[in-house]
Backbone and ligand atoms as CSV (ligand in chain L), in Angstrom:
chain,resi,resn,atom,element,x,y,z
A,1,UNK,N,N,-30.048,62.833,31.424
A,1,UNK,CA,C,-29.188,62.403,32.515
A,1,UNK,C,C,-27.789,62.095,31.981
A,2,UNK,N,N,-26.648,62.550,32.586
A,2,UNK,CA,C,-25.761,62.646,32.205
A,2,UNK,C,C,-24.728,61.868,33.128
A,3,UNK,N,N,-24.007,60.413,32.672
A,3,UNK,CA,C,-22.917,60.043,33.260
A,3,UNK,C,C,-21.739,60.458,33.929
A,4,UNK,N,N,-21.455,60.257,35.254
A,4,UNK,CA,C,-19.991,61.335,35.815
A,4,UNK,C,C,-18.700,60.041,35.890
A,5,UNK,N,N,-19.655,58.516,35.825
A,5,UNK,CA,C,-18.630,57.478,35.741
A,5,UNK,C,C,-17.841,57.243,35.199
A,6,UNK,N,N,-16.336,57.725,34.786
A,6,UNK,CA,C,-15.415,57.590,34.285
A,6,UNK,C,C,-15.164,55.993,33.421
A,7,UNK,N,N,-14.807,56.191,32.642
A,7,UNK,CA,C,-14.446,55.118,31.484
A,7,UNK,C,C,-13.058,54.585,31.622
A,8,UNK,N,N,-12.771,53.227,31.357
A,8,UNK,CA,C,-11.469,52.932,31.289
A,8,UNK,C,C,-11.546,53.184,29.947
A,9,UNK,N,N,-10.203,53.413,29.547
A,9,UNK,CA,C,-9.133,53.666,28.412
A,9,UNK,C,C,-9.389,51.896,27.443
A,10,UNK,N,N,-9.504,52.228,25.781
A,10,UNK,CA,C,-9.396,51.429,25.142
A,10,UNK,C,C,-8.048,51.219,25.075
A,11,UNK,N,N,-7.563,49.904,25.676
A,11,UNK,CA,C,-5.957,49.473,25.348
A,11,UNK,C,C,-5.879,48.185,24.473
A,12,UNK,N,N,-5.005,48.680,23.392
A,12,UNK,CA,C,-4.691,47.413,22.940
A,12,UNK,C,C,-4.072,46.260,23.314
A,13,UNK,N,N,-4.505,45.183,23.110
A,13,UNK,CA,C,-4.154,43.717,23.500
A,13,UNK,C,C,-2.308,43.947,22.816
A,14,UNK,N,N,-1.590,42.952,23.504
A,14,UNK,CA,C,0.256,42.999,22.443
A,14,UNK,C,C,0.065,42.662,21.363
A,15,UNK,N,N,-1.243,41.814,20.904
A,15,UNK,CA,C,-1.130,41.126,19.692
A,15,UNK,C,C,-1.296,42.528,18.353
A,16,UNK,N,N,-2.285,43.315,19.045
A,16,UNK,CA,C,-3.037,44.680,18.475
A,16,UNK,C,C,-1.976,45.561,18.141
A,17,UNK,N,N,-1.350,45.081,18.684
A,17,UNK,CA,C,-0.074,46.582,18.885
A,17,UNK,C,C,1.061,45.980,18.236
A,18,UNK,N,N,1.113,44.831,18.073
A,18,UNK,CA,C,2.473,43.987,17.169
A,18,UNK,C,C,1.809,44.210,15.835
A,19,UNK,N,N,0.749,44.207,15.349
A,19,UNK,CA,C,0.142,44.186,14.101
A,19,UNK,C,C,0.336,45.730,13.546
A,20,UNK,N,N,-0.187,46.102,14.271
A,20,UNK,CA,C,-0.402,47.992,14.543
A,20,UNK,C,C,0.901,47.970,14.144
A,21,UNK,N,N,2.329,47.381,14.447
A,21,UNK,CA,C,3.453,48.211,14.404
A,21,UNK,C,C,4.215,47.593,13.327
A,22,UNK,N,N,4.095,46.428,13.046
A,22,UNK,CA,C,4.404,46.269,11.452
A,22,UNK,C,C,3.827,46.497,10.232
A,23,UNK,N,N,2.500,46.895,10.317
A,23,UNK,CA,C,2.003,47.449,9.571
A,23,UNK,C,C,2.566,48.969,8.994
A,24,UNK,N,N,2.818,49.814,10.266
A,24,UNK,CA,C,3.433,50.873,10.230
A,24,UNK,C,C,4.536,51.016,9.823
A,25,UNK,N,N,6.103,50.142,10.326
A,25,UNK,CA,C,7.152,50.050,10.085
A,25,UNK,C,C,7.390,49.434,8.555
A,26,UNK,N,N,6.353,49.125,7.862
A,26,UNK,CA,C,5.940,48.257,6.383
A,26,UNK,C,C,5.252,49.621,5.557
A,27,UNK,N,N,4.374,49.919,5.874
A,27,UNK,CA,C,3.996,51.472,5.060
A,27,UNK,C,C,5.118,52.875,5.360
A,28,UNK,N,N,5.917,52.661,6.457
A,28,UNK,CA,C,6.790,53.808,5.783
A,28,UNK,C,C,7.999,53.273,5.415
A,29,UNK,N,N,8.392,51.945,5.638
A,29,UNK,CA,C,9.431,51.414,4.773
A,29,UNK,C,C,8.827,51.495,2.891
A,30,UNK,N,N,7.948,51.076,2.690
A,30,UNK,CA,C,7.186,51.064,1.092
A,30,UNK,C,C,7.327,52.621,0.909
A,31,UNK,N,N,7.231,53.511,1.503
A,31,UNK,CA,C,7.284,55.053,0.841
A,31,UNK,C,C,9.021,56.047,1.706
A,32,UNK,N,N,9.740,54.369,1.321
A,32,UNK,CA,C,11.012,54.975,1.557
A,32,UNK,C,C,11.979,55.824,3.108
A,33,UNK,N,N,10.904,55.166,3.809
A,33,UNK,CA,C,11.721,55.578,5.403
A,33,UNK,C,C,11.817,54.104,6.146
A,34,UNK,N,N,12.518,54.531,6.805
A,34,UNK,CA,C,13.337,52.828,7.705
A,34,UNK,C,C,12.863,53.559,8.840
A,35,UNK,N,N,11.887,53.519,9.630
A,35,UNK,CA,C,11.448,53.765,10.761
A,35,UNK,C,C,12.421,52.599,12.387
A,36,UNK,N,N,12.527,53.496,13.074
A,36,UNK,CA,C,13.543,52.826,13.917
A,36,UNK,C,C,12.750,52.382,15.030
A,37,UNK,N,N,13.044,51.385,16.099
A,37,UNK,CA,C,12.117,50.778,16.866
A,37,UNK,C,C,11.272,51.808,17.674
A,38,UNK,N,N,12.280,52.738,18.353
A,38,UNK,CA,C,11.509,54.136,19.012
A,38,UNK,C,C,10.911,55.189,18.108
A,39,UNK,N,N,11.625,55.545,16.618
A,39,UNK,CA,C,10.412,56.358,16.518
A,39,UNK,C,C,8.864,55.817,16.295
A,40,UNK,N,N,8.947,54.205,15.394
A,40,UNK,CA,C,7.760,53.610,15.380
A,40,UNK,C,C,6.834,53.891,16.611
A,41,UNK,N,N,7.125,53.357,17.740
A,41,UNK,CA,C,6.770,53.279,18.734
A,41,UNK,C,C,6.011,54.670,19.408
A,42,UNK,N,N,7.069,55.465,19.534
A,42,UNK,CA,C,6.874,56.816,19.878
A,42,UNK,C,C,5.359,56.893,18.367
A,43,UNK,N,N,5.355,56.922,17.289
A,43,UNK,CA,C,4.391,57.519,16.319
A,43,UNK,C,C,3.529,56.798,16.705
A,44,UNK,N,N,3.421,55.566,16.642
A,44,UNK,CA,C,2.057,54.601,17.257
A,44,UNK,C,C,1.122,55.267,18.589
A,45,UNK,N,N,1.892,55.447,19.597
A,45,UNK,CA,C,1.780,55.696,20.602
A,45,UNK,C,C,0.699,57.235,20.598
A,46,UNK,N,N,1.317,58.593,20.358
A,46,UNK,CA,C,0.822,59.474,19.415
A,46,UNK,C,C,-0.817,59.253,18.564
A,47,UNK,N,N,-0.129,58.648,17.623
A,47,UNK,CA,C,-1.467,58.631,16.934
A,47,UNK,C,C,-2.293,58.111,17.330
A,48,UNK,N,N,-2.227,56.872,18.043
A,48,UNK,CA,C,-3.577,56.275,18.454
A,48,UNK,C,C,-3.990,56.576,19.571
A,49,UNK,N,N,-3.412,57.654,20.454
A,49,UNK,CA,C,-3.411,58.716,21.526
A,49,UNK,C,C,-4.586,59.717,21.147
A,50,UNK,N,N,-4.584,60.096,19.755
A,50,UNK,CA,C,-5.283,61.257,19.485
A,50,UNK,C,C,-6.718,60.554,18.886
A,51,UNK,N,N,-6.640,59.164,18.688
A,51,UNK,CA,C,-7.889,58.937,18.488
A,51,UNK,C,C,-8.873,58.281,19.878
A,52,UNK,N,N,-7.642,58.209,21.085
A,52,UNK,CA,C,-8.552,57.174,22.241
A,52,UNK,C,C,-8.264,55.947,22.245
A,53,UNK,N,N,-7.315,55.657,21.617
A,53,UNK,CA,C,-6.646,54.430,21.662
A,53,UNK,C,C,-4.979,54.134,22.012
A,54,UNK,N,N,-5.177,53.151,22.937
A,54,UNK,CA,C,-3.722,53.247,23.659
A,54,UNK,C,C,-3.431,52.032,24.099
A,55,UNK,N,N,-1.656,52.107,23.737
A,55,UNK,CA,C,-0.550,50.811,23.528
A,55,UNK,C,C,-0.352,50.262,24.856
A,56,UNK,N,N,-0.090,49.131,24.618
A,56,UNK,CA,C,-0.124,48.277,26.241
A,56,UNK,C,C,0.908,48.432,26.945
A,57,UNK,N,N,0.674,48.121,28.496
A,57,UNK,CA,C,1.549,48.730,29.427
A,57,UNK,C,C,2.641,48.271,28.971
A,58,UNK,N,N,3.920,48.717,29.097
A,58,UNK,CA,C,5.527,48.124,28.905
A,58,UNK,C,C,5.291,47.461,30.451
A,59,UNK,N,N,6.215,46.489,30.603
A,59,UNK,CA,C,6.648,45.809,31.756
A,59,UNK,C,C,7.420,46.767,32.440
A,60,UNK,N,N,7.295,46.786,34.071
A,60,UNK,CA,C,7.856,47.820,34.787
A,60,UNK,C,C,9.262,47.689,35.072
A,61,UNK,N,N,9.339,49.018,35.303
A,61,UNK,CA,C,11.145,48.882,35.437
A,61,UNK,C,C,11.350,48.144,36.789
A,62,UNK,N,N,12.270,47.915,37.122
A,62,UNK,CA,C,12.786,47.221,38.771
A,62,UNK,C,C,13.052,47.758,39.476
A,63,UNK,N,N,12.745,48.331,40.875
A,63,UNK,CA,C,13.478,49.617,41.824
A,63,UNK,C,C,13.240,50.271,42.164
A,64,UNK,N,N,12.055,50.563,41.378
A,64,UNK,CA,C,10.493,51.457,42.273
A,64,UNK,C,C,9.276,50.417,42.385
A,65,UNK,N,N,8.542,51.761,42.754
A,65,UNK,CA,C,7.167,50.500,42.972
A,65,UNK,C,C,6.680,50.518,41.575
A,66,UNK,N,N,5.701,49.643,41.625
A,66,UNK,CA,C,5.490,49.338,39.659
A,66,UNK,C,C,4.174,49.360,40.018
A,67,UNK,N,N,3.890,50.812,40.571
A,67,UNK,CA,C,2.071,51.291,39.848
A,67,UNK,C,C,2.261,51.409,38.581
A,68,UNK,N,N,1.617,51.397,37.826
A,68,UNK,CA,C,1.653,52.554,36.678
A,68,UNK,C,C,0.534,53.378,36.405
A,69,UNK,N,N,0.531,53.877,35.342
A,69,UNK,CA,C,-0.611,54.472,35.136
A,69,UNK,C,C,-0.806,55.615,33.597
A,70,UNK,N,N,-1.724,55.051,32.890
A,70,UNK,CA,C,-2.281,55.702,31.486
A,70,UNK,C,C,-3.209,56.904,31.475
A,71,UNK,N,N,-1.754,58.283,31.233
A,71,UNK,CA,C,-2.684,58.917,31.140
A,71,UNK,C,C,-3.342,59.392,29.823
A,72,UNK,N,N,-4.781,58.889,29.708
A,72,UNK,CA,C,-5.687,58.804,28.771
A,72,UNK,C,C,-6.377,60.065,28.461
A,73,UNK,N,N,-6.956,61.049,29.193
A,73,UNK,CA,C,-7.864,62.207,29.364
A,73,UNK,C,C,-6.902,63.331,28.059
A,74,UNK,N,N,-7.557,62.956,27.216
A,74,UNK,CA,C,-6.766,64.574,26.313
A,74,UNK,C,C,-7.551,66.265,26.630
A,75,UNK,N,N,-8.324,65.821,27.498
A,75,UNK,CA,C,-8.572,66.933,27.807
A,75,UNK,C,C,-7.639,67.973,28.973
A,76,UNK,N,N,-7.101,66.543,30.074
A,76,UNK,CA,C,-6.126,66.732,31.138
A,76,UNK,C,C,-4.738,66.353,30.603
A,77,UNK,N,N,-4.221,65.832,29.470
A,77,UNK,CA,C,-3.176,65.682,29.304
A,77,UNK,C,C,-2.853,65.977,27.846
A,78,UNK,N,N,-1.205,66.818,27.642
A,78,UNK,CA,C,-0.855,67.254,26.608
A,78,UNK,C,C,-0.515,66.388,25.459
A,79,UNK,N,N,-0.401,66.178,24.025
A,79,UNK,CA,C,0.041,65.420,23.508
A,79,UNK,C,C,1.330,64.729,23.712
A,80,UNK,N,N,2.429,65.494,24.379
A,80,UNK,CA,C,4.236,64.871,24.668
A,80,UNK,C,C,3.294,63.802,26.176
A,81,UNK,N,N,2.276,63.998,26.601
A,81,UNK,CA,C,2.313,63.059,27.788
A,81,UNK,C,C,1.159,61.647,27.999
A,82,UNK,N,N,0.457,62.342,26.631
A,82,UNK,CA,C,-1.339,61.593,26.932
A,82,UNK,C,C,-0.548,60.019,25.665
A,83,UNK,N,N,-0.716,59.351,26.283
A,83,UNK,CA,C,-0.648,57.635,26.087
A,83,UNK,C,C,0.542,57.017,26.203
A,84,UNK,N,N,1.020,58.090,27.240
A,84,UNK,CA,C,2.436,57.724,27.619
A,84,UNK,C,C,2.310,56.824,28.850
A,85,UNK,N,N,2.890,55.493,29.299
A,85,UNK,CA,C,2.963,54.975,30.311
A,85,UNK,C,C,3.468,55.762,31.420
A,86,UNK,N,N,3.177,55.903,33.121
A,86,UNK,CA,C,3.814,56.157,33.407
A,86,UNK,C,C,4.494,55.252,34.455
A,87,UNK,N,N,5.144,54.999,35.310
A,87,UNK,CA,C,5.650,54.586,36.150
A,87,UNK,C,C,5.912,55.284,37.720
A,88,UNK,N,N,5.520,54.373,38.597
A,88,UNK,CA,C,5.771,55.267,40.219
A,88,UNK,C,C,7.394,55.701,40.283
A,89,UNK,N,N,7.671,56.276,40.919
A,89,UNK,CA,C,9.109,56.374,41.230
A,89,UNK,C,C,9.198,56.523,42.857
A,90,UNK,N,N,8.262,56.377,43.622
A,90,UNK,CA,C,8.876,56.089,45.046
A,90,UNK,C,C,9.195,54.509,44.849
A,91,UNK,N,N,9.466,54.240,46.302
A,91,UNK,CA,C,9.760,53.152,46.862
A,91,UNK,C,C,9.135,51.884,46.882
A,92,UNK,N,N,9.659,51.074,46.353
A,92,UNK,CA,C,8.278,49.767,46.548
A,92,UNK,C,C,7.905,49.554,47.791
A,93,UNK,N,N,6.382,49.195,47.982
A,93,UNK,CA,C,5.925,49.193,49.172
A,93,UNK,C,C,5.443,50.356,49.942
A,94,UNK,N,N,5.683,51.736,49.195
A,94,UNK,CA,C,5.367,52.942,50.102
A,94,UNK,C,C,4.577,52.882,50.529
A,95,UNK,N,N,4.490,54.376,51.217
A,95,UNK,CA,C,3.156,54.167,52.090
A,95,UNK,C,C,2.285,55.255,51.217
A,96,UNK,N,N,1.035,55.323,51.788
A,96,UNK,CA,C,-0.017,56.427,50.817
A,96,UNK,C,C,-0.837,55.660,50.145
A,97,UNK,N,N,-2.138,56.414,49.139
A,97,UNK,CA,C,-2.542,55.620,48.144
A,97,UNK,C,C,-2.663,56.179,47.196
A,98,UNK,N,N,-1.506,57.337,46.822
A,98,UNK,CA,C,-1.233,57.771,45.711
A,98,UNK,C,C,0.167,57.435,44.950
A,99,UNK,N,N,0.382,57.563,43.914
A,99,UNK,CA,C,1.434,56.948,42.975
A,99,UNK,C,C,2.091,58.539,42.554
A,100,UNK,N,N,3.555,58.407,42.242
A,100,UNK,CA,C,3.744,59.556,41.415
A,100,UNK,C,C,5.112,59.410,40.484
A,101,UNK,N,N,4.803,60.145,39.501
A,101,UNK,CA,C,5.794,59.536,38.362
A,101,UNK,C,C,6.979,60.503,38.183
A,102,UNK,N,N,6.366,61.696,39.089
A,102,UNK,CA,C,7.306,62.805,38.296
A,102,UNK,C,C,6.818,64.007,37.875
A,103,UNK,N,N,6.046,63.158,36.726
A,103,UNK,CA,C,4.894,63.829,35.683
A,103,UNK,C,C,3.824,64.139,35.965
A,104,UNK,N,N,3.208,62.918,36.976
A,104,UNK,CA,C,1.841,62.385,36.864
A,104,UNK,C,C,1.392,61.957,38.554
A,105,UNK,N,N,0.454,62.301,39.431
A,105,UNK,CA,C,0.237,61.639,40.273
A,105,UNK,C,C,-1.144,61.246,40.040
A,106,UNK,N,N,-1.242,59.602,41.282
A,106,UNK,CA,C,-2.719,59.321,40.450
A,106,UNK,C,C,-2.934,58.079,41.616
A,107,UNK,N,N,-4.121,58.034,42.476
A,107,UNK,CA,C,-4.422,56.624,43.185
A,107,UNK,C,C,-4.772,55.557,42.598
A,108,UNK,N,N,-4.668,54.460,43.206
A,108,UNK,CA,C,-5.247,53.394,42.267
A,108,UNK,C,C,-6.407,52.707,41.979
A,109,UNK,N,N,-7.428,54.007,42.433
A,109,UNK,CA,C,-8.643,53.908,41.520
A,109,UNK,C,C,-8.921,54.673,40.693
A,110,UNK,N,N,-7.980,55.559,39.852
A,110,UNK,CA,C,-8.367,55.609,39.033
A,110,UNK,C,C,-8.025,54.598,37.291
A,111,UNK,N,N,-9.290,55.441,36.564
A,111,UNK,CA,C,-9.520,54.153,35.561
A,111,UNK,C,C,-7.896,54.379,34.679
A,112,UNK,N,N,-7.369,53.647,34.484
A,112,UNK,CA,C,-6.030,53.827,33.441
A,112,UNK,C,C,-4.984,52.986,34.257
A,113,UNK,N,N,-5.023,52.758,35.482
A,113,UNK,CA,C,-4.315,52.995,36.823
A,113,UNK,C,C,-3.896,51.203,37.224
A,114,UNK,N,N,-2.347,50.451,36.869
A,114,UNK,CA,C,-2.755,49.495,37.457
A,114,UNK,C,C,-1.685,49.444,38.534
A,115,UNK,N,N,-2.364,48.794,39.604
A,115,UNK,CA,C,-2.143,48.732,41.162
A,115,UNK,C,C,-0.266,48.161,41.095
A,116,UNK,N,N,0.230,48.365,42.123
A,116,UNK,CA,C,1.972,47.293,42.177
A,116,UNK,C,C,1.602,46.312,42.089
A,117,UNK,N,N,2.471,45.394,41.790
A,117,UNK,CA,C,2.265,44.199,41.876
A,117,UNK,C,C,2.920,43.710,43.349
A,118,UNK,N,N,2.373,42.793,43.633
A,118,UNK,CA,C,2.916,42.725,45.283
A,118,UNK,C,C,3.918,41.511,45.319
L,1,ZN,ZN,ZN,3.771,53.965,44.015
């Protein structure tokens, strides 16, 4: 018997991901690179993308609605997009019960997916 129930996404806690990122910005400073806040970030993001592990939501921008949503599935999403946050870009308050980023559309049941804040 085989499960069709979708899994939420392993996300790291900030504390996970502050550790995660000085650790990183400390091992390629020791082998001679000064890693800058975005590429750290951007490489973190990436790598722990390709193992199923993914960095915590950024706080939403102001001016749209602030669904967001992680897309996690590397089977449905390319490496430039899979553990990338995304963000709604309609209107706060729209109407519908789908979200869309641009990139990405997605309701808010699915697992990765968190609702506006109201
Ligand atoms: Zn939305």
């Amino acid at each position: 018997m085989t499960s069709t129930q979708p899994t939420a996404p392993r996300i790291l806690t900030e504390e996970e991901y502050e550790l995660a990122y000085e650790r990183l910005t400390r091992a390629a400073y020791r082998n001679g690179s000064r890693l800058g806040e975005a590429a750290a970030h951007d490489a973190l993001t990436e790598t722990l993308a390709a193992v199923g592990v993914f960095i915590p939501a950024p706080d939403p921008e102001p001016d749209t609605c602030t669904a967001r949503y992680l897309p996690h599935d590397a089977d449905e999403f390319g490496p430039d997009i899979l553990g990338v946050w995304q963000q709604c870009e309609d209107d706060p308050g729209h109407e519908g019960d789908r979200h869309e980023s641009g990139e990405v559309s997605w309701p808010d049941e699915y697992p990765g997916a968190l609702p506006a804040a109201q």
